[in-house]
C-alpha positions as CSV (number, residue, x, y, z in Angstrom):
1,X,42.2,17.2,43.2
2,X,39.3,15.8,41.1
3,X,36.1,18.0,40.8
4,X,33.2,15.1,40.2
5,X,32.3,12.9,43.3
6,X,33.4,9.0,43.1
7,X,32.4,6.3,44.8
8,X,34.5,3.9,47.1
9,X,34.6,1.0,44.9
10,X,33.9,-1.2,47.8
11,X,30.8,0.1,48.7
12,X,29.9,0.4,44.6
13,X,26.6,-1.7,43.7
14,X,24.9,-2.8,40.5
15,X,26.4,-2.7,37.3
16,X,29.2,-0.3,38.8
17,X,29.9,-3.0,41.5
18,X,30.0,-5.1,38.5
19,X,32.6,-3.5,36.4
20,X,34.7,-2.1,39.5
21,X,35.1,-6.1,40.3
22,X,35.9,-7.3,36.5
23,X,38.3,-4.7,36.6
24,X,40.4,-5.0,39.9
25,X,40.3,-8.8,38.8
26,X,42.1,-7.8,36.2
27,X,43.5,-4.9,36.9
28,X,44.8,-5.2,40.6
29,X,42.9,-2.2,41.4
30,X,40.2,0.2,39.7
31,X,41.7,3.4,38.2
32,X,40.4,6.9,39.7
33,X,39.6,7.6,36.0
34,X,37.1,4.1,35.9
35,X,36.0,4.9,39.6
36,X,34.9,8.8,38.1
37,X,33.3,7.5,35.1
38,X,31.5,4.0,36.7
39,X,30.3,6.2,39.8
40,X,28.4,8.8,37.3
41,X,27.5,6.3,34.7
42,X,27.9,2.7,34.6
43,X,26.9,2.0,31.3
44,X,29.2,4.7,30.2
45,X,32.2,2.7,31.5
46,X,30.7,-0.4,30.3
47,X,30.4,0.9,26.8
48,X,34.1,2.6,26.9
49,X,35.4,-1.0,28.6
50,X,33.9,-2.8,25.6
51,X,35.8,-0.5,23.0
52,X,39.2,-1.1,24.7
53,X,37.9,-4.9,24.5
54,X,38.1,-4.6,20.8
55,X,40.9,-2.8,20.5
56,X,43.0,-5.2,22.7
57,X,42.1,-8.1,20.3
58,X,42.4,-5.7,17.1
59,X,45.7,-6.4,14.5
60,X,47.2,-3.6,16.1
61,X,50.0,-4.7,18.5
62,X,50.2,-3.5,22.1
63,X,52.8,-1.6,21.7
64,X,51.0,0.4,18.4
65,X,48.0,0.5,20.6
66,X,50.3,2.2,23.7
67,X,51.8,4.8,21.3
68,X,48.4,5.7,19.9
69,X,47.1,6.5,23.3
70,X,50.3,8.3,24.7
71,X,50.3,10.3,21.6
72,X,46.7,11.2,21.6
73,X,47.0,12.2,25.3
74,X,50.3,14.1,24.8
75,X,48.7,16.4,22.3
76,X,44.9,16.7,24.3
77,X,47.2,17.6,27.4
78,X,45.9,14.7,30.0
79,X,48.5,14.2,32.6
80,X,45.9,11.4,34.3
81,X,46.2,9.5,30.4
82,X,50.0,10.2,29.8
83,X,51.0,8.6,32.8
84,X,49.0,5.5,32.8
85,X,49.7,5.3,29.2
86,X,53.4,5.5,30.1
87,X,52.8,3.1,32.4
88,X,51.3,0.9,29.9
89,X,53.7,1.6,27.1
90,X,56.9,0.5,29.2
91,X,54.7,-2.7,30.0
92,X,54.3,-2.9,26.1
93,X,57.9,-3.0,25.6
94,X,58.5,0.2,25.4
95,X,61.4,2.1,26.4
96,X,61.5,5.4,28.0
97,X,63.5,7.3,25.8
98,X,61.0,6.2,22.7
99,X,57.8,7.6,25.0
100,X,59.4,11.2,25.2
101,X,60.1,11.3,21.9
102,X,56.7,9.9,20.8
103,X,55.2,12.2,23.6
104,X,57.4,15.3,21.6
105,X,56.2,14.0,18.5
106,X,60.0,13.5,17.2
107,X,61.4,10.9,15.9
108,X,62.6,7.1,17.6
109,X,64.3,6.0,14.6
110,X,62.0,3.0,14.4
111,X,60.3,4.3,10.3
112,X,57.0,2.5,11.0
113,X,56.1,4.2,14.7
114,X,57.5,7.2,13.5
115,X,54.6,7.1,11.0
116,X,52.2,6.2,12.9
117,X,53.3,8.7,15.6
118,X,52.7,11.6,12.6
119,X,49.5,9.8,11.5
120,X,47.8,10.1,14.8
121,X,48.9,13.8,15.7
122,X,47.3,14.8,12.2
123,X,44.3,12.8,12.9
124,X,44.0,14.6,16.5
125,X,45.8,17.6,15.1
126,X,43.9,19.3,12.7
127,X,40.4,19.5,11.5
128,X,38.4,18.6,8.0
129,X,39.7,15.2,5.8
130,X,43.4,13.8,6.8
131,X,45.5,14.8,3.5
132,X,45.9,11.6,1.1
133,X,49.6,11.9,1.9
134,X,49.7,11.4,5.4
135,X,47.4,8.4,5.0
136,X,49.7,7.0,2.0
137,X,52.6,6.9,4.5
138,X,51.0,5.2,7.3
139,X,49.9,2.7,4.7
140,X,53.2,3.0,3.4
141,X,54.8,2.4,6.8
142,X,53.1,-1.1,7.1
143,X,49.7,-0.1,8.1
144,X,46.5,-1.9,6.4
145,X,43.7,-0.5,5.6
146,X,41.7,-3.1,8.9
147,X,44.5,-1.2,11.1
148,X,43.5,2.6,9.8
149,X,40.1,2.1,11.2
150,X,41.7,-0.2,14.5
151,X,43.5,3.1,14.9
152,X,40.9,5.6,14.7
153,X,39.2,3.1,17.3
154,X,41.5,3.5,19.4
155,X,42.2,7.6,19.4
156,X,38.1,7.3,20.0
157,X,38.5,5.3,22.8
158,X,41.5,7.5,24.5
159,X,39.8,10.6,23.6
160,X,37.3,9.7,26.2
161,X,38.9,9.5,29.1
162,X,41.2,12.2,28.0
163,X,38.5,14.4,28.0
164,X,36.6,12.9,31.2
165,X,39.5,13.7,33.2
166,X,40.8,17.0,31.5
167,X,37.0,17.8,32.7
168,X,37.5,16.4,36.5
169,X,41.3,17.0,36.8
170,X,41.1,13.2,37.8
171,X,43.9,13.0,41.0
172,X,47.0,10.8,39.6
173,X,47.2,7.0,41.1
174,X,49.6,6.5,38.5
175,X,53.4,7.7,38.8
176,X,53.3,10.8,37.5
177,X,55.6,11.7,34.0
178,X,58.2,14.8,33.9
């Protein structure tokens, strides 16, 4: 059960009716994670809304961008995250048996996600600079240098709400993952 109040959506006014609307247009509905985060601070949601933006029209592909949120979410433990993120990623193309093992951190036998996969749990992982190694084989994997900073944008944006709902225990409206 979440811990912060939300609004009803409906009954949402100003910039939060604003944002609630933009995303049920596009959306179908408006998240309990965007409801949490637009009822305590609009511009909050406006700002995080705005970073997704760019990371939807960064190089990255959706996929990429899918397994960069599942992992990051796997490894902060958000259950809200890692299932909308599974969600997501099986709109992405993405077949279930690759988001467990991306979830676990093991390998799909596709090279390039596999590095990235590894990438993303150091960057999240561990503390002080990423070793030059593990940033050689992301770059070796196919990564530019545009996509390691598209990347870092998009653990930033993921972090977020991984660690608004981690905070409000944020009720599922997502099926949830085993």
């Amino acid at each position: 059960m979440s811990r912060l109040t939300a609004i009803n959506p409906n009954e949402a006014t100003g910039k939060a009716a604003e944002l609630f609307a933009a995303i049920k247009k596009a959306a179908g509905k408006v998240p309990n994670a965007y409801v949490t985060i637009g009822t305590h601070s609009p511009e909050a949601l406006g700002a995080m809304l705005s970073v997704d933006g760019v990371v939807s029209h960064s190089s990255l592909a959706k996929a990429d961008i899918e397994v960069i949120k599942l992992a990051v979410s796997e490894v902060g433990g958000c259950d809200y995250c890692v299932a909308a993120h599974t969600l997501m990623g099986k709109l992405a193309g993405l077949s279930p048996e690759a988001m467990k093992q991306i979830r676990a951190g093991s390998a799909t036998g596709d090279a390039k996600r596999d590095a990235l996969v590894r990438f993303v749990r150091t960057l999240v992982d561990t503390r002080g600079t990423v070793p030059a190694a593990e940033v050689d084989a992301v770059r070796e994997a196919g990564y530019s240098e545009r996509q390691l900073i598209e990347i870092a944008l998009a653990v930033t944006s993921i972090t977020f709400t991984n660690l608004v709902n981690r905070v409000n225990d944020t009720t599922l409206d997502f099926p949830a993952v085993e």
